[in-house]
N, CA, C and O atoms as a GROMACS GRO file, in nm:
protein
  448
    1UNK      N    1   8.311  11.701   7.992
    1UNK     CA    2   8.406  11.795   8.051
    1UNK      C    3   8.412  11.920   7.965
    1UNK      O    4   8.427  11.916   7.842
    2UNK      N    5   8.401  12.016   8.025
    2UNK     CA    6   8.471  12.166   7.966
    2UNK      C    7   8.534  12.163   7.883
    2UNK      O    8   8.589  12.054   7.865
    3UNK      N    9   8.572  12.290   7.768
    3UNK     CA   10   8.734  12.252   7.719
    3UNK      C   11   8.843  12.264   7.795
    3UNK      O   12   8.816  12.286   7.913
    4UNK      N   13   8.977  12.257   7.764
    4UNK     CA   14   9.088  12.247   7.868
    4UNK      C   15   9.110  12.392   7.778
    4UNK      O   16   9.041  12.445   7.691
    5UNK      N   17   9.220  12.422   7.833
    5UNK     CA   18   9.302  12.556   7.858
    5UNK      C   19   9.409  12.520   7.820
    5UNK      O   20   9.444  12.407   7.854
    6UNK      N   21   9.507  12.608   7.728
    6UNK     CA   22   9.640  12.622   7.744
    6UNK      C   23   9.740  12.670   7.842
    6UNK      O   24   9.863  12.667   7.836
    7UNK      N   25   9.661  12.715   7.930
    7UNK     CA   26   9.744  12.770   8.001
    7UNK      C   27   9.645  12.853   8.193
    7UNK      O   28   9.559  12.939   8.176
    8UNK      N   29   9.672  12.818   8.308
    8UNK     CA   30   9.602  12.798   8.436
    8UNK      C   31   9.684  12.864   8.481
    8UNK      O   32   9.797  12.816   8.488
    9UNK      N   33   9.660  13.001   8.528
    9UNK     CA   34   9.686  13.035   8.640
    9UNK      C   35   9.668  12.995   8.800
    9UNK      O   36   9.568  13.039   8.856
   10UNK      N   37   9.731  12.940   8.851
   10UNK     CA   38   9.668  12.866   8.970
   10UNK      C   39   9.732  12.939   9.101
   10UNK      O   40   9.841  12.913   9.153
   11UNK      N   41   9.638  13.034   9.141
   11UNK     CA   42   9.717  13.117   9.277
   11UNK      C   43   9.610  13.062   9.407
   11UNK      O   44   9.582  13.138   9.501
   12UNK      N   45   9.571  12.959   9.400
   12UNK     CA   46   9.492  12.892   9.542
   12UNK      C   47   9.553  12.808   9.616
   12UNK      O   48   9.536  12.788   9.736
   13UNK      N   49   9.643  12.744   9.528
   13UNK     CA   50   9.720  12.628   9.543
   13UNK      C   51   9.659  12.470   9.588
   13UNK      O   52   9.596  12.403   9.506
   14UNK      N   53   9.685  12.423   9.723
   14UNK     CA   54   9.602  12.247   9.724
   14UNK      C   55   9.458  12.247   9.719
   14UNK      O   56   9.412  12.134   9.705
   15UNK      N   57   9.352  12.362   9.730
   15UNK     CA   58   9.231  12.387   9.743
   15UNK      C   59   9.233  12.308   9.566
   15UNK      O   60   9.182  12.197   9.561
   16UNK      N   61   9.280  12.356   9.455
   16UNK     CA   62   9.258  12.358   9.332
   16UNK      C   63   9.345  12.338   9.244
   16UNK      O   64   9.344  12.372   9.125
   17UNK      N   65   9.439  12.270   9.312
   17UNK     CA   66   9.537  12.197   9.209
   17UNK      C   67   9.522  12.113   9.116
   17UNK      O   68   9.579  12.127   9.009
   18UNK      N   69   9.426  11.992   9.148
   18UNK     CA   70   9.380  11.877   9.056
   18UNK      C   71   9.285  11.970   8.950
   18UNK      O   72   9.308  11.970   8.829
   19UNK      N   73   9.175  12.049   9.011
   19UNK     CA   74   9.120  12.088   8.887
   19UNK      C   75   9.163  12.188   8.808
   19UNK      O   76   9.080  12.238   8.732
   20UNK      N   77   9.322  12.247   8.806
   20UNK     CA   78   9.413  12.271   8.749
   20UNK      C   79   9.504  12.242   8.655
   20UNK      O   80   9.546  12.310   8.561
   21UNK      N   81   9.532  12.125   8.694
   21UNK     CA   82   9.576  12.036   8.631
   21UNK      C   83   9.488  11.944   8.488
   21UNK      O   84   9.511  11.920   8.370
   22UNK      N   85   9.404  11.922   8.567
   22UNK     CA   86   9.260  11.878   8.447
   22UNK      C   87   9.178  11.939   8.385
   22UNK      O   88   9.079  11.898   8.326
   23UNK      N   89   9.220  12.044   8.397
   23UNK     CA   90   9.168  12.211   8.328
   23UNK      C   91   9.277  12.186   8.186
   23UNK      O   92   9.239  12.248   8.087
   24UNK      N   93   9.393  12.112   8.169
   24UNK     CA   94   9.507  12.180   8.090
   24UNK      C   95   9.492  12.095   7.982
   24UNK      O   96   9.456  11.979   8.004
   25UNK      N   97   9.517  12.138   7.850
   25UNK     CA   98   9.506  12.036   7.744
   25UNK      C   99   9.682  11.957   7.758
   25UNK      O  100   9.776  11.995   7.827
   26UNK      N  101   9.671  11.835   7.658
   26UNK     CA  102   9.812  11.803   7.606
   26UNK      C  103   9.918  11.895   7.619
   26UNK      O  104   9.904  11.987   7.538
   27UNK      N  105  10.018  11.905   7.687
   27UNK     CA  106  10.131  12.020   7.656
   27UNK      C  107  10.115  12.169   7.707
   27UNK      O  108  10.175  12.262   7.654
   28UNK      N  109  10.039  12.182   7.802
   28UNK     CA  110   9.961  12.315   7.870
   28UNK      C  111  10.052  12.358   7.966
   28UNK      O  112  10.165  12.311   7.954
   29UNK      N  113  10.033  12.431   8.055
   29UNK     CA  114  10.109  12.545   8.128
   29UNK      C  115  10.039  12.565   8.278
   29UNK      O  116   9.931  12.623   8.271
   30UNK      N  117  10.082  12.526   8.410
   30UNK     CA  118  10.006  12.580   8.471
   30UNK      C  119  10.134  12.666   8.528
   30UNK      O  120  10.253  12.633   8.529
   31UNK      N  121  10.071  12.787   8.577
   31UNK     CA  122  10.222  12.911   8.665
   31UNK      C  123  10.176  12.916   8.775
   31UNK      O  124  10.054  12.928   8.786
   32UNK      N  125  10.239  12.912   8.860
   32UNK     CA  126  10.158  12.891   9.022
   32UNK      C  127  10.263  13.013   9.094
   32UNK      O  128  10.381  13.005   9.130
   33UNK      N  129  10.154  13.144   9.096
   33UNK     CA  130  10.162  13.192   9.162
   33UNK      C  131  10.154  13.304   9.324
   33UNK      O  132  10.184  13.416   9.366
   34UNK      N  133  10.065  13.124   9.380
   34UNK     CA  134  10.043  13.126   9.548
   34UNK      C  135   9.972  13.032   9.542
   34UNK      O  136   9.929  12.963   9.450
   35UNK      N  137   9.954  13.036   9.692
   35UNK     CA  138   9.919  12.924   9.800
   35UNK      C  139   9.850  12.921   9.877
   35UNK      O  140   9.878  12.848   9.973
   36UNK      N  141   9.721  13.000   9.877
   36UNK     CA  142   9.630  13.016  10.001
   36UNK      C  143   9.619  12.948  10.064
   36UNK      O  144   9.673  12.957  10.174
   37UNK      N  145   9.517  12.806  10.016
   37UNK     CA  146   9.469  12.750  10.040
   37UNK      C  147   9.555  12.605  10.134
   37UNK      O  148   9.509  12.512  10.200
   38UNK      N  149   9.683  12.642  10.099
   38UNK     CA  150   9.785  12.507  10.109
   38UNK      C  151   9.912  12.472   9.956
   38UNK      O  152   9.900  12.453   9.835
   39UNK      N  153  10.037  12.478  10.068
   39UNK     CA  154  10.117  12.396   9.898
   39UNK      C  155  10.138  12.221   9.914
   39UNK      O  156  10.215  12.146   9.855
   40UNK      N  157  10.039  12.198  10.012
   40UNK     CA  158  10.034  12.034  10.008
   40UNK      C  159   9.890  11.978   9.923
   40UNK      O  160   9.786  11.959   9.987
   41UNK      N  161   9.895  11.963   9.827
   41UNK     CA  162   9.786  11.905   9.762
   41UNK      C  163   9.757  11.750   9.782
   41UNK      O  164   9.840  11.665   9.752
   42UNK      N  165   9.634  11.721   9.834
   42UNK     CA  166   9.628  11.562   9.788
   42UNK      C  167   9.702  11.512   9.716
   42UNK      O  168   9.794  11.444   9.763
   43UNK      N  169   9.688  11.528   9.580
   43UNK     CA  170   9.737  11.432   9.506
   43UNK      C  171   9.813  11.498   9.412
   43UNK      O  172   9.747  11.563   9.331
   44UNK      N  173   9.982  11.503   9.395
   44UNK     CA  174  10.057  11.602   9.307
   44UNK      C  175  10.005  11.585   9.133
   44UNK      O  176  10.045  11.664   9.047
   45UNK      N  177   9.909  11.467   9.101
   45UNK     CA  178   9.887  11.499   8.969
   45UNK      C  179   9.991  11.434   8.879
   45UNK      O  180   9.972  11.420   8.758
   46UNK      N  181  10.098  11.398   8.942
   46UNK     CA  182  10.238  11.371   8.848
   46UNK      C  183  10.246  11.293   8.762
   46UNK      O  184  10.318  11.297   8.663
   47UNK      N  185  10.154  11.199   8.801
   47UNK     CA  186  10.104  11.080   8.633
   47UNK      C  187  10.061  11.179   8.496
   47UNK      O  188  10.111  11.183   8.384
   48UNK      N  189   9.967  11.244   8.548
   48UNK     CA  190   9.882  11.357   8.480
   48UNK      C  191  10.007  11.444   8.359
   48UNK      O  192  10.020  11.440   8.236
   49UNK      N  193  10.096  11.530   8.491
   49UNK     CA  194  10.187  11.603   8.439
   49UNK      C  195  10.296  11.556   8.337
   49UNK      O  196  10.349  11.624   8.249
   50UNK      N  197  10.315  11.449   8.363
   50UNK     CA  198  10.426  11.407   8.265
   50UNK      C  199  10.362  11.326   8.139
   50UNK      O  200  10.412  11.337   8.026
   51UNK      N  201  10.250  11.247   8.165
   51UNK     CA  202  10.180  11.165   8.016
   51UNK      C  203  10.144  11.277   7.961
   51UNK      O  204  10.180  11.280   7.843
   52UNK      N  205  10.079  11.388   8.001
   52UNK     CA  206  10.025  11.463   7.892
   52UNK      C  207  10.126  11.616   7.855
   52UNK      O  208  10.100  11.713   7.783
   53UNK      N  209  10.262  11.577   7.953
   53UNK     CA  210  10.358  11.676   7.909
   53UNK      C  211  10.328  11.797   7.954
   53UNK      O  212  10.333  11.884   7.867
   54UNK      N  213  10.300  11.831   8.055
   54UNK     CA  214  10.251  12.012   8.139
   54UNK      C  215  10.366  12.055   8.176
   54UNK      O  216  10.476  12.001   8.176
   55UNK      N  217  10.338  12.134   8.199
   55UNK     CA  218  10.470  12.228   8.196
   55UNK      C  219  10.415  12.310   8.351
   55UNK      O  220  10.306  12.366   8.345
   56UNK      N  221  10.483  12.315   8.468
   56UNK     CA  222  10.424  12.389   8.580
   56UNK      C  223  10.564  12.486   8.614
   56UNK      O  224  10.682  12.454   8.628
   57UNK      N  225  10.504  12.600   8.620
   57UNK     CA  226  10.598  12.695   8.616
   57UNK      C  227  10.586  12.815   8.759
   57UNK      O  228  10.477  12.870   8.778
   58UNK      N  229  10.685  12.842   8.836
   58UNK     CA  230  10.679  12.913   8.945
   58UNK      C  231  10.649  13.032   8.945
   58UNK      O  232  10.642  13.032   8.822
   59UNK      N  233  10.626  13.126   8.969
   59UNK     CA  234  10.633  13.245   8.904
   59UNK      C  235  10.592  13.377   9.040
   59UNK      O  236  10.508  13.340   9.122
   60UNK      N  237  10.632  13.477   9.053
   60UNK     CA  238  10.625  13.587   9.153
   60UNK      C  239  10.599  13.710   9.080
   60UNK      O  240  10.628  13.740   8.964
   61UNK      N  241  10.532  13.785   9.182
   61UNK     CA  242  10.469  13.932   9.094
   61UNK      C  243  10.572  14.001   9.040
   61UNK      O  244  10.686  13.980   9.081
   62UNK      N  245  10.543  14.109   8.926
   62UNK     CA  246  10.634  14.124   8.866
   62UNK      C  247  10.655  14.292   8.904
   62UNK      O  248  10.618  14.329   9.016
   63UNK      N  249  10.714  14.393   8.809
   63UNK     CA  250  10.720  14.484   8.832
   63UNK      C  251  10.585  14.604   8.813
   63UNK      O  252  10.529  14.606   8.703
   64UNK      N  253  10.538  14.698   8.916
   64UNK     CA  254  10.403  14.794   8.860
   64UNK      C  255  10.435  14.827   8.729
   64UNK      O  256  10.320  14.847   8.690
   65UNK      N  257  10.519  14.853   8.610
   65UNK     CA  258  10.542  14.859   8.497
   65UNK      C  259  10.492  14.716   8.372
   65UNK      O  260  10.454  14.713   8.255
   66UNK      N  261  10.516  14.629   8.460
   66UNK     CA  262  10.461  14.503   8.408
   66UNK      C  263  10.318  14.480   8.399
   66UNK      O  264  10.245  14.449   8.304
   67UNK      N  265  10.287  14.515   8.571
   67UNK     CA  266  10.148  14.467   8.601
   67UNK      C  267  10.026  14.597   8.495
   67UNK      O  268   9.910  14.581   8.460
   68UNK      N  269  10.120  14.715   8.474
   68UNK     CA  270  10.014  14.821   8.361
   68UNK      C  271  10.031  14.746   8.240
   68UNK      O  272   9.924  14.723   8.183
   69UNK      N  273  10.129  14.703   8.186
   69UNK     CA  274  10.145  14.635   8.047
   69UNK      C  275  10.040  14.533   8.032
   69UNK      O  276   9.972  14.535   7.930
   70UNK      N  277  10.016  14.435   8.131
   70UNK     CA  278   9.909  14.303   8.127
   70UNK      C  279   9.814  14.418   8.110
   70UNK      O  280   9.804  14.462   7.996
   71UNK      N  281   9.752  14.468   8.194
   71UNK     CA  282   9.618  14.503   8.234
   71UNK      C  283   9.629  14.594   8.097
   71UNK      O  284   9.518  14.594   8.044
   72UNK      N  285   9.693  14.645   8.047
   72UNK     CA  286   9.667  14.710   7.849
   72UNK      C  287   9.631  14.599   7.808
   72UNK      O  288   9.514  14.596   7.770
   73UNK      N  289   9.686  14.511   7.802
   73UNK     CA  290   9.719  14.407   7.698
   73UNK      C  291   9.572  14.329   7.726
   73UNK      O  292   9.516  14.266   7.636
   74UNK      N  293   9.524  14.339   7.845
   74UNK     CA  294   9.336  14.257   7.874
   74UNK      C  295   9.251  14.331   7.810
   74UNK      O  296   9.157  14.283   7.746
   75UNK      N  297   9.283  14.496   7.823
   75UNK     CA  298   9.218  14.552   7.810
   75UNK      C  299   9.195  14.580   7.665
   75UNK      O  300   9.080  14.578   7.623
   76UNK      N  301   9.285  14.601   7.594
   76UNK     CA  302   9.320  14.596   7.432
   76UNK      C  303   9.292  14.471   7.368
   76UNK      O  304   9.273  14.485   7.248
   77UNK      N  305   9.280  14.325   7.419
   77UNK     CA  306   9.263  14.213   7.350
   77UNK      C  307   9.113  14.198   7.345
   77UNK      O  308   9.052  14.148   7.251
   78UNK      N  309   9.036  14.272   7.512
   78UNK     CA  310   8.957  14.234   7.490
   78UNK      C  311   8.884  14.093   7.564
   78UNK      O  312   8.793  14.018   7.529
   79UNK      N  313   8.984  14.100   7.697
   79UNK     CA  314   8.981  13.927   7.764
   79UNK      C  315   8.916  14.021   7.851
   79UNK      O  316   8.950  14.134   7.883
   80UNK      N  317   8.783  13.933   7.892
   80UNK     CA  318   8.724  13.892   8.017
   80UNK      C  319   8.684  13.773   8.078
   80UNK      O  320   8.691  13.667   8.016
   81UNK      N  321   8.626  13.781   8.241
   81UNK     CA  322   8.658  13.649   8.256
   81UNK      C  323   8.570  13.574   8.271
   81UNK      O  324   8.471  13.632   8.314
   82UNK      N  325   8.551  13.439   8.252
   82UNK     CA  326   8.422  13.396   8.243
   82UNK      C  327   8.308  13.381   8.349
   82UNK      O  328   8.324  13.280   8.417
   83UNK      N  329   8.203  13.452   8.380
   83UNK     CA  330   8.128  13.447   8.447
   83UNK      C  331   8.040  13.315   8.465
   83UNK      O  332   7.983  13.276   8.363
   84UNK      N  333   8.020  13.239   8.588
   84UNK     CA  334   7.954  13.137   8.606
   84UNK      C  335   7.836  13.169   8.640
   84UNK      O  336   7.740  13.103   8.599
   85UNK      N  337   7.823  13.259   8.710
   85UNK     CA  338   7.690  13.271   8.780
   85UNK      C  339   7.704  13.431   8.903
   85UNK      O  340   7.812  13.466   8.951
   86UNK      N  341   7.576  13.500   8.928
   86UNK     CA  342   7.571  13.651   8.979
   86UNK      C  343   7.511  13.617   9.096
   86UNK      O  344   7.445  13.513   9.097
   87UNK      N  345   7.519  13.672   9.180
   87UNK     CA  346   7.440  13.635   9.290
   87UNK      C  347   7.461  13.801   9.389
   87UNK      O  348   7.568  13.853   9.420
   88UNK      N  349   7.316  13.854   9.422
   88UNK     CA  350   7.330  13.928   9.554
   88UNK      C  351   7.372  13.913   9.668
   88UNK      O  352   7.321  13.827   9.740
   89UNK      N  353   7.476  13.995   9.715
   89UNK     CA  354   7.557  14.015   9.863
   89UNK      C  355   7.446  13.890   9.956
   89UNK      O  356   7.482  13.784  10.005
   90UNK      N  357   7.329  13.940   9.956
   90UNK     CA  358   7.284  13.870  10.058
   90UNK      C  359   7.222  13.692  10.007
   90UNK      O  360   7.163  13.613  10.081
   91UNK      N  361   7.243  13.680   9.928
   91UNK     CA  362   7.261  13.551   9.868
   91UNK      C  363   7.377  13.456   9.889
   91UNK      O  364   7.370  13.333   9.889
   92UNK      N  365   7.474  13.521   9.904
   92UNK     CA  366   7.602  13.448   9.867
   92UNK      C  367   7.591  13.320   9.926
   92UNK      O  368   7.667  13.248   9.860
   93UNK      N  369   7.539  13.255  10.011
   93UNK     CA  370   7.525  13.141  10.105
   93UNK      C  371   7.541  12.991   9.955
   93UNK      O  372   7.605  12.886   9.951
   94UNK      N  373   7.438  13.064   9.848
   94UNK     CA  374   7.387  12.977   9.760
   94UNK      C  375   7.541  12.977   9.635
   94UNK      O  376   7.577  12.885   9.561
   95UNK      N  377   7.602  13.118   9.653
   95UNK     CA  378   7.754  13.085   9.562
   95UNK      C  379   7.787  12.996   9.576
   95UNK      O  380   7.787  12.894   9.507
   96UNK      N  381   7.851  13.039   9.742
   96UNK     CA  382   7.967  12.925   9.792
   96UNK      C  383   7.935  12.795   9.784
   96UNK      O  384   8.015  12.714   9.736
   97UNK      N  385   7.791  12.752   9.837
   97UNK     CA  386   7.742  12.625   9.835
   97UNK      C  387   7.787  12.571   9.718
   97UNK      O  388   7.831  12.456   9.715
   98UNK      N  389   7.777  12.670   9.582
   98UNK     CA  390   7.750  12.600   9.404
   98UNK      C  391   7.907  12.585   9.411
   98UNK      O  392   7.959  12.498   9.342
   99UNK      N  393   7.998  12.680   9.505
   99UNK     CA  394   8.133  12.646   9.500
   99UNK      C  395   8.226  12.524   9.528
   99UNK      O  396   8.326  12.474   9.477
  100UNK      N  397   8.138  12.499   9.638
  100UNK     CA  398   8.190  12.416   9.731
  100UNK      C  399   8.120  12.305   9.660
  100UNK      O  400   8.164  12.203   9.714
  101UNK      N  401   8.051  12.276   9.585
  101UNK     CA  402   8.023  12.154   9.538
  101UNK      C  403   8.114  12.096   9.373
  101UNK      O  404   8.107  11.996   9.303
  102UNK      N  405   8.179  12.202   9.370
  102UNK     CA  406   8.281  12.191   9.254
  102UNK      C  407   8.147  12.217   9.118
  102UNK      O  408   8.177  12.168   9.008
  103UNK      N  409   8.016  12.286   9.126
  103UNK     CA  410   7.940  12.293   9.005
  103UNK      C  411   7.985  12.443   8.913
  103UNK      O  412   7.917  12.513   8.837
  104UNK      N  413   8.114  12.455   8.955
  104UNK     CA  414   8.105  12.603   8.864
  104UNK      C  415   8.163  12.588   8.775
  104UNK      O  416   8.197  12.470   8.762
  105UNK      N  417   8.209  12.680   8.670
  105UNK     CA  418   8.301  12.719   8.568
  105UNK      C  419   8.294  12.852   8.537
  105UNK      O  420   8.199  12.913   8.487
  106UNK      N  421   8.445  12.908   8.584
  106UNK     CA  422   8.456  12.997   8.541
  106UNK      C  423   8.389  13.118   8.720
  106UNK      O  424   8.333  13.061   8.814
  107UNK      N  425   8.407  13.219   8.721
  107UNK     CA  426   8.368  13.293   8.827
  107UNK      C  427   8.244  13.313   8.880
  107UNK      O  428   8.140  13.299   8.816
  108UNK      N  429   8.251  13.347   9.002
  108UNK     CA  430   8.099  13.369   9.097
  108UNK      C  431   8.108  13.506   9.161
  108UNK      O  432   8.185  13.548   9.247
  109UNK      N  433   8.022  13.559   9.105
  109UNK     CA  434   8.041  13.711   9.122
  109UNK      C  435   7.913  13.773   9.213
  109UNK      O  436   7.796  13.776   9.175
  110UNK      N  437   7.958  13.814   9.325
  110UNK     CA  438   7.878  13.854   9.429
  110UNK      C  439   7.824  14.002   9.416
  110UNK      O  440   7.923  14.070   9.444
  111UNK      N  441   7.750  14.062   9.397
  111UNK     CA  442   7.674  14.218   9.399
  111UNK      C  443   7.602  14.320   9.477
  111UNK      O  444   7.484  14.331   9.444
  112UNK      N  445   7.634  14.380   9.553
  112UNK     CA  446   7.602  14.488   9.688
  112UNK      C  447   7.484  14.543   9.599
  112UNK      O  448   7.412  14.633   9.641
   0.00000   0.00000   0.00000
């Protein structure tokens, strides 16, 4: 397995909850803020959440004063995000496929 994360942003919601959840080390953080995909997940994880102590936190967009402060604060730290794999516009067939088979980590970045 990957390493885990301190901390998961999870804005897909039941599409990617479990591997959210199993993304998180001991004592981790997930903030869930949306639901595309569904807020009924298979399986809530709740064994998961409480033995290893997660912390899942609600959370809604914040103020355009906020959202410039993050985007300094990426930009100044120096965070980008992890690229899994590039693929041309007219490729994408072969992303989604690598998507949909759960083989990624980290983003799939499509290119015109």
């Amino acid at each position: 397995m990957a390493e885990r994360m301190d901390a998961v942003l999870e804005t897909v919601g039941a599409a990617t909850w479990s591997h959210s959840i199993n993304s998180l080390k001991p004592g981790g953080t997930v903030v869930i803020s949306g639901a595309t995909s569904g807020d009924a997940p298979a399986k809530a994880e709740l064994t998961k959440i409480f033995f290893r102590q997660l912390r899942v936190v609600g959370s809604t967009m914040g103020t355009r004063t906020e959202l410039e402060r993050l985007a300094n604060f990426v930009v100044n730290q120096g965070i980008a995000p992890v690229i899994d794999s590039t693929y041309a516009l007219a490729d994408a067939r072969h992303g989604f496929e690598k998507m949909a088979a759960g083989e990624v980590f980290g983003k799939v970045v499509f290119t015109l």
